[in-house]
C-alpha positions as CSV (number, residue, x, y, z in Angstrom):
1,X,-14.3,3.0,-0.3
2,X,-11.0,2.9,-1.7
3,X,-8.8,5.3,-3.5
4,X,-7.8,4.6,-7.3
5,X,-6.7,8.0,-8.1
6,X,-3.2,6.3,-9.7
7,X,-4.1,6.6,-13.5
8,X,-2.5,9.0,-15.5
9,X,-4.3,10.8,-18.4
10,X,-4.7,9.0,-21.6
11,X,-2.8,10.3,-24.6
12,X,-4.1,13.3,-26.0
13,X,-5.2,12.8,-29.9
14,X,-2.5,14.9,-30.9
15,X,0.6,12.5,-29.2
16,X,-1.1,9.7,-32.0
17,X,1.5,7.7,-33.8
18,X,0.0,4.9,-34.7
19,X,-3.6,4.0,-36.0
20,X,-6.6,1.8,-34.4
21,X,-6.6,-0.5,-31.9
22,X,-2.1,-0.3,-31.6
23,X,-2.6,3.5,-30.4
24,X,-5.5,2.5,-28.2
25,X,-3.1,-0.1,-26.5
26,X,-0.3,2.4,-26.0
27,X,-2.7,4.7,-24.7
28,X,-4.3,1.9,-22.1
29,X,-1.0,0.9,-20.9
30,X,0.2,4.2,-20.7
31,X,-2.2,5.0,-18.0
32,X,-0.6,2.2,-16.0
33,X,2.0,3.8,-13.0
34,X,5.6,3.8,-14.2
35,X,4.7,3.5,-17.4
36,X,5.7,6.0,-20.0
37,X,5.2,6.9,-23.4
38,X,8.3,5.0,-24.5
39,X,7.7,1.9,-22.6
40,X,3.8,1.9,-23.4
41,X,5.3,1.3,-27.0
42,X,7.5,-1.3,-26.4
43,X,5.4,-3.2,-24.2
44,X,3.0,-3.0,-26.9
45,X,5.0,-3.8,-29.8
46,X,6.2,-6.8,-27.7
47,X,2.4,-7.9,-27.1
48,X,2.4,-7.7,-31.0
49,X,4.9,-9.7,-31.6
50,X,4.3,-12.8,-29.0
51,X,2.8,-15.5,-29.3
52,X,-0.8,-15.5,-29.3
53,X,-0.8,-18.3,-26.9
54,X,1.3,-16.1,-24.6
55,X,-1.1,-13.1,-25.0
56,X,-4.4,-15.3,-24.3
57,X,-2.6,-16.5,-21.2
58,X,-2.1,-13.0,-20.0
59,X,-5.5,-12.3,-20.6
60,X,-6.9,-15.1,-18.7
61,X,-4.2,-13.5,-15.6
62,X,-6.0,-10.3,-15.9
63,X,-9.7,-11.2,-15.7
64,X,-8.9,-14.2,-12.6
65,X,-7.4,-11.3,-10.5
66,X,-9.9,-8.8,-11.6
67,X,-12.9,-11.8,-11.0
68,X,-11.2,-13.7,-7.9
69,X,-8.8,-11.9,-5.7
70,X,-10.5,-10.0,-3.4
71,X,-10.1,-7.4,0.0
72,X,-9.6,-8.9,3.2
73,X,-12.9,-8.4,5.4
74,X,-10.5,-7.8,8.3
75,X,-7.2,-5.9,7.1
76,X,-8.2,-4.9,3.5
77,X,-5.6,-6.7,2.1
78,X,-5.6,-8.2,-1.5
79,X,-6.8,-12.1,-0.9
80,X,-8.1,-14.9,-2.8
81,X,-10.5,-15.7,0.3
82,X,-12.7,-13.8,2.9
83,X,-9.5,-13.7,5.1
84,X,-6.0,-13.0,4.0
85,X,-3.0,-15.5,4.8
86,X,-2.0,-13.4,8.2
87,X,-5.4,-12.6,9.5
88,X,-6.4,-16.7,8.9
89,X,-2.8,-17.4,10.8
90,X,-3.5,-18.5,14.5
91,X,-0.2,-18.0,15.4
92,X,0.2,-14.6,14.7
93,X,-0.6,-12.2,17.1
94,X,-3.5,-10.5,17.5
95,X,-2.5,-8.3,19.9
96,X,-0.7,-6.4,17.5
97,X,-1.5,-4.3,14.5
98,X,0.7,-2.9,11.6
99,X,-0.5,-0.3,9.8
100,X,0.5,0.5,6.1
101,X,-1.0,1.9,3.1
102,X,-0.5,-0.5,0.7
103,X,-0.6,-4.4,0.3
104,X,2.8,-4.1,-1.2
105,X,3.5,-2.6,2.0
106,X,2.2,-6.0,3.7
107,X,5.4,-7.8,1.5
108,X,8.3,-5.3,2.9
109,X,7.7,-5.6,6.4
110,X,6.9,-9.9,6.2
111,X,10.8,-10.2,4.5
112,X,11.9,-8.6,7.8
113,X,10.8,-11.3,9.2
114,X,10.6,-9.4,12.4
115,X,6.6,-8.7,12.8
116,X,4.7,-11.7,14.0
117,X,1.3,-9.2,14.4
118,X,-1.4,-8.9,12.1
119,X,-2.2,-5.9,9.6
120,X,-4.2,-2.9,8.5
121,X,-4.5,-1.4,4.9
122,X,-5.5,1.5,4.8
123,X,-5.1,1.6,1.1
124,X,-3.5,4.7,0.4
125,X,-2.5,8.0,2.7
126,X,-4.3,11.7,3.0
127,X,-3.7,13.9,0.4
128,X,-5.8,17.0,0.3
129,X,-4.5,18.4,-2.6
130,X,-4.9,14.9,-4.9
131,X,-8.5,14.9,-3.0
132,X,-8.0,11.8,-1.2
133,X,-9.2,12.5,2.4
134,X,-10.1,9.9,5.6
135,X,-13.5,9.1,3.9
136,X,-11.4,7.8,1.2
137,X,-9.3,5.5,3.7
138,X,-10.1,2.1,5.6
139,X,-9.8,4.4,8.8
140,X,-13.3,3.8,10.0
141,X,-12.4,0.1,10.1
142,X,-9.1,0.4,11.9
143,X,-10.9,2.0,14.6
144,X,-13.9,-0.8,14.5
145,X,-11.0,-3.3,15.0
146,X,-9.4,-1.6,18.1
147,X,-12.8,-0.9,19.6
148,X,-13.8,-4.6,19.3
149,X,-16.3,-4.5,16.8
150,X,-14.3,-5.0,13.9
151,X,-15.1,-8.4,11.7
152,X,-12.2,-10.8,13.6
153,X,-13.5,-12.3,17.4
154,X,-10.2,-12.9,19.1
155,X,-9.3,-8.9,18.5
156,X,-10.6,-7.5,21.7
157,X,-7.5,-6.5,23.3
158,X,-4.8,-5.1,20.7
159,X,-2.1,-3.7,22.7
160,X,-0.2,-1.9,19.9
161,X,-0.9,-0.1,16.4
162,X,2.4,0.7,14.7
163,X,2.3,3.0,12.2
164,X,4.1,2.1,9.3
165,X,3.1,4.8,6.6
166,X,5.7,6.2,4.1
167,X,8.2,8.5,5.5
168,X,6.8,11.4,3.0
169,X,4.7,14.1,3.2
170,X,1.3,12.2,3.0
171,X,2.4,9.2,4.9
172,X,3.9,11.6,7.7
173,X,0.2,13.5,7.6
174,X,-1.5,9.9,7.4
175,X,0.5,9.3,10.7
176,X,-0.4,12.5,12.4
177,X,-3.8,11.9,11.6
178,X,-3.7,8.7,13.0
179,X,-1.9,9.6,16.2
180,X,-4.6,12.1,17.3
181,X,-7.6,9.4,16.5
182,X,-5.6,6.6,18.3
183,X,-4.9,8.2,21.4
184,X,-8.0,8.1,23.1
185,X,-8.0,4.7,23.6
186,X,-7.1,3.4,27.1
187,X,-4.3,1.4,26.8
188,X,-3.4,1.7,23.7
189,X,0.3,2.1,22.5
190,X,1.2,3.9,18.9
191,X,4.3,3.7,18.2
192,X,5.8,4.8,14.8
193,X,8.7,3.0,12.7
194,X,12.2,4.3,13.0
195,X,13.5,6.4,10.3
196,X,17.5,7.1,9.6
197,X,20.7,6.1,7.9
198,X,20.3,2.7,6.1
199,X,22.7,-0.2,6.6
200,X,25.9,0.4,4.4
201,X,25.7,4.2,3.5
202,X,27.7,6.8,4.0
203,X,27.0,9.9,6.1
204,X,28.1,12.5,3.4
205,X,25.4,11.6,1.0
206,X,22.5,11.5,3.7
207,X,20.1,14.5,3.3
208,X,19.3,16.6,5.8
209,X,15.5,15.5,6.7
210,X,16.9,11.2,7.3
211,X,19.9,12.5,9.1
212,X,17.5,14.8,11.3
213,X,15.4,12.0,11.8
214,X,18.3,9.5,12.9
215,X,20.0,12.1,15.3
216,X,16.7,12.3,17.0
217,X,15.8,8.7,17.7
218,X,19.1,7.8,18.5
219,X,20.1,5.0,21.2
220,X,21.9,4.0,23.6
221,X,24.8,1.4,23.6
């Protein structure tokens, strides 16, 4: 079960500008994320204005993903097939498993161009309070996958999870969470990614939490 708690209320009838279907269409697309009242209305003034050609073809967008891309049935990540790209890839290694929360999480670590593992989605992180709990999360079939009954054969020996959740107050609890499942498995190492200063900034305008977090996992040259 996934979590799809993102929308945002729809306007109230009293925020109404415009009539019929134009108010509706503000109203739908300001339920997307990011998406405020302001730019619901130009995005919708602009739908108004385009071609109709242009508008059919962004309709025919909408209902392909909605009708063909799917979840991966090994690392729940958004595919046009019953595998995705990485866990179809014989040359990556299976040993290895990246966790994240979100397929768009999937995209920032692959322009590394550092991991050479496979993935997990877990599709979001705990939060208690927005009611999104483990039930909620592909957890269950992370733990399939490291026990060896998960959908992919050759996974009967990963070596490594990293945990590669959002360094915020769910994705920190997501990790937690995950740390005390994980390690009760025999040979099993859980590692978390490094947090600190990023490339190019300056130490004055570091906050207190990211410089914490650099001082402690700090190396030697």
């Amino acid at each position: 079960m996934r979590a799809a708690a993102w929308a945002c209320p729809a306007s109230d009838e009293r925020d109404a500008v415009f009539e019929g279907p134009v108010q509706d269409l503000i109203d739908e697309l300001g339920r997307l994320p990011g998406v405020g009242p302001k730019s619901a209305q130009r995005i919708a003034f602009h739908l108004l204005a385009a071609d109709p050609a242009d508008v059919t073809r962004l309709q025919e967008v909408l209902q392909r993903v909605k009708q063909g891309v799917r979840f991966c049935d090994v690392c729940n990540n958004v595919s046009e097939n019953e595998r995705c790209r990485y866990c179809a890839d014989a040359r990556r290694d299976p040993t290895v498993l990246c966790v994240v929360e979100e397929p768009k999480d999937v995209l920032a670590v692959e322009r590394t161009r550092e991991f050479k593992g496979r993935y997990h989605v877990l599709g979001g992180a705990l939060d208690p309070l927005g009611g999104i709990g483990p039930d909620l999360l592909t957890i269950r079939e992370l733990l399939a996958r490291l026990g060896g009954t998960g959908p992919a054969p050759d996974e009967t020996d990963i070596a490594e999870v990293i945990i590669a959740t959002d360094p915020n107050t769910e994705g920190e609890a997501t990790a937690t969470y995950l740390v005390r499942l994980l390690r009760d498995f025999p040979g099993l190492t859980v590692t978390r990614l490094a947090s600190g200063l990023p490339m190019g900034g300056d130490l004055e305008f570091a906050d207190e939490l990211t410089l914490g977090r650099a001082l402690a996992g700090r190396r030697a040259l």
